[in-house]
N, C-alpha and C positions, 0 to 999 in steps of 0.2 A: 504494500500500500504506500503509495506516494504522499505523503504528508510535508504539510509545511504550518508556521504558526502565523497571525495577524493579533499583534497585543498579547501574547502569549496562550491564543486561542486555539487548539487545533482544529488543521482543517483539510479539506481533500482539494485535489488539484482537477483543471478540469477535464485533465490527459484521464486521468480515472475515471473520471464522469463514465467519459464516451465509450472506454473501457465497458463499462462494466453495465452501460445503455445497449450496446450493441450500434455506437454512432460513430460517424467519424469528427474527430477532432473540430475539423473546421465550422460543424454543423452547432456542436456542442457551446464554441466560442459565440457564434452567433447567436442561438439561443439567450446566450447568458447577456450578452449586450443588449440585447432586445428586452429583456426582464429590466434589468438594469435603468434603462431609458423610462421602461412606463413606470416604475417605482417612483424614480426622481420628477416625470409630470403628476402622480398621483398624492406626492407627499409621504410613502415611505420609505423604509430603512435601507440604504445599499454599502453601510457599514462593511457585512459580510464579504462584499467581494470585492477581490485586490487584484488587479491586472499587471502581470509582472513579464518575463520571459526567459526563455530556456533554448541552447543552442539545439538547432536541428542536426542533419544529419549530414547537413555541408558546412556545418560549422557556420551557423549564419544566426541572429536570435532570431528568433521564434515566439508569438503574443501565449502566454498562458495563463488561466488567472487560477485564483488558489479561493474556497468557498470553505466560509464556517460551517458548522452543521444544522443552523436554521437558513444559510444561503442557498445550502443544496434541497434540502425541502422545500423551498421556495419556487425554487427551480421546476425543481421534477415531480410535483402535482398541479392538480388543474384549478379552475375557477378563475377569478379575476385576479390579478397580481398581488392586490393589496390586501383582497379580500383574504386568499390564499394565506397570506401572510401573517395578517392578523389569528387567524384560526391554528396556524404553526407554532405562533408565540403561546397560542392558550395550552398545547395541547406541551412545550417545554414548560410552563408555569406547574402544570399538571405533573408532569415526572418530576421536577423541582421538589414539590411537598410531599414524595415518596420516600425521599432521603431521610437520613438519622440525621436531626438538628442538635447543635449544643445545647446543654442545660440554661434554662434561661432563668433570672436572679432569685424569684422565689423556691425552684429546685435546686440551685446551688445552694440558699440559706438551708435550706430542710435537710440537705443531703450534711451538709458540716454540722446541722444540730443534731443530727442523729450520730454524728462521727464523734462530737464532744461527748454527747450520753454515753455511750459504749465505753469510751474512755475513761469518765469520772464512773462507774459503773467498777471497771476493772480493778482499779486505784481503790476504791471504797470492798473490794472483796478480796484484794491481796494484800492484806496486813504484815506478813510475813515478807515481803519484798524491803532491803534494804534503805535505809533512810534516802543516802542518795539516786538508787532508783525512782523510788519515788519521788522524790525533789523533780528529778529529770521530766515523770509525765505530769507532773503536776504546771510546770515550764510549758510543756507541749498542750497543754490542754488552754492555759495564759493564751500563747500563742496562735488559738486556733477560733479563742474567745476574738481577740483584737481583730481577725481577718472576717470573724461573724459581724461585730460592727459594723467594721469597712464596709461589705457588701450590703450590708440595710442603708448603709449611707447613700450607696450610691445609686441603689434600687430607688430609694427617694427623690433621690437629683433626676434620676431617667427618667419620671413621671410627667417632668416640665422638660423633657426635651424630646424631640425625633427627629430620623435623618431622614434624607431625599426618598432614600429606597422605599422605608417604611410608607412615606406620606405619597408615595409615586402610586406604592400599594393600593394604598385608602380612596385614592383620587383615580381609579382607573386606568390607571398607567400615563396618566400626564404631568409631563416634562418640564422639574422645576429648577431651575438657575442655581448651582451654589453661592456663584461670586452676588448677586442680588441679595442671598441671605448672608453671606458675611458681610457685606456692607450694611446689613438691618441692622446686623449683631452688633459692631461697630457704632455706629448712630448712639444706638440702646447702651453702649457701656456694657455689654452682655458678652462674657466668653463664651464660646462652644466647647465642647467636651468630647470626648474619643471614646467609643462603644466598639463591645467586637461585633465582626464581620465573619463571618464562615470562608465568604471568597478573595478577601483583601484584609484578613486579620484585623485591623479596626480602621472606621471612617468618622467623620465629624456629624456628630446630632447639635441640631441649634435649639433652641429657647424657643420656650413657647410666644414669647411675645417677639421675638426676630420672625416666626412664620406670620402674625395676623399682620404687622407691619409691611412685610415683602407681598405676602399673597390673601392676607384677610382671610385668615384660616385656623382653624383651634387646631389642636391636636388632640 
C-alpha cells in the first residue's frame, strides 16, 4: 500500500485508487479534480486532497495526489458532492464514539477516592507493619489527598470554560475562530486554560464570558 501523510494524517495515493478501482490512472486524477472543483463552488472541505508528483517511467514528474481517508470516500460514493460529504463526516463522527475515551474529571476523582480508601483501609488493618512503613503510606496517601484536590479544583475551573471542538460539537459543527476568542479573552483580562485532548494531548478552553463576547453564546 502506497501511503503518504498530509499534517501527519495518513493517506492513500491516487496511483492506488485506480489500482484497486480497476481504473486507469489518468481517469482516476480527473475524477478527483472534478470532485475537487464542485466542492470548492459548493463551499466544502478539499483539505483532504494534496496534488503533488512522482517520476514516471522516463524519469519525467508525473501529477499525483495523495487522499485522506474521508477524501477517498468522498470520492468513491455517489450522490451530490457535498451532500456525499456531509453524510461521510457523520458516519466518521459515528466510528469516532466507538473508541475507548479517557477518564473524564469526575471518574478520575472516584477512581483516586476509591485508591485512597483501599489504602487508608490497608494502613488501618496492618498494625504490625513497621513504624517507618507506615510513615511511608501514610506520605503516599498525603500525597494522593493533594492530587484529589487539585483535580476538584480544576473540575470546577472546567465548568466556566470550553474549547472550539466541544462548542463546534454543541453548534453542529460550525466553525468558530480561535484568534476572535483570544482577543475576547484579552479584552476581558481572562486567561484560557489547557485541557486534554485525546488527539493533540491538550488544547486551549476559553471562559465563558470570552464565548458570549466573540459569539453571544453560553456554554
Amino acid at each position: 500500500m502506497q501511503l503518504s501523510t498530509i499534517d501527519k494524517t495518513q493517506t492513500m495515493t491516487s496511483r492506488e485508487i485506480a489500482k484497486l478501482t480497476n481504473k486507469q490512472h489518468k481517469h482516476v486524477l480527473r475524477d478527483i479534480r472534478t470532485l475537487v472543483t464542485q466542492l470548492k463552488e459548493g463551499g466544502g472541505d478539499t483539505n483532504g486532497f494534496v496534488e503533488t508528483t512522482e517520476k514516471d517511467k522516463a524519469n519525467r514528474d508525473a501529477p499525483i495526489f495523495g487522499l485522506t481517508f474521508l477524501a477517498t470516500c468522498d470520492l468513491i460514493t455517489g450522490y451530490d458532492p457535498v451532500a456525499r460529504q456531509n453524510i461521510n463526516r457523520r458516519w466518521y463522527e459515528l466510528e469516532q464514539d466507538t473508541k475507548p475515551k479517557p477518564l473524564t474529571h469526575p471518574e478520575a476523582l472516584r477512581l483516586l477516592a476509591d485508591t485512597i480508601e483501599q489504602l487508608e483501609t490497608a494502613v488501618a488493618t496492618k498494625a504490625e507493619i513497621g513504624s517507618r512503613r507506615e510513615a511511608t503510606s501514610m506520605a503516599t496517601a498525603s500525597v494522593a489527598t493533594k492530587k484529589e484536590n487539585k483535580l476538584e479544583r480544576e473540575l470546577d475551573q472546567a465548568k466556566d470554560y470550553a474549547t472550539i471542538k466541544r462548542m463546534e460539537t454543541l453548534n453542529y459543527g460550525f466553525k468558530f475562530k480561535w484568534r476572535l476568542l483570544k482577543s475576547a479573552s484579552q479584552d476581558l483580562g481572562i486567561n484560557t486554560i489547557d485541557v486534554f485532548d485525546q488527539n493533540y494531548g491538550t488544547v486551549k478552553a476559553y471562559h465563558k464570558d470570552a464565548w458570549k463576547e466573540a459569539y453571544a453564546l453560553d456554554i
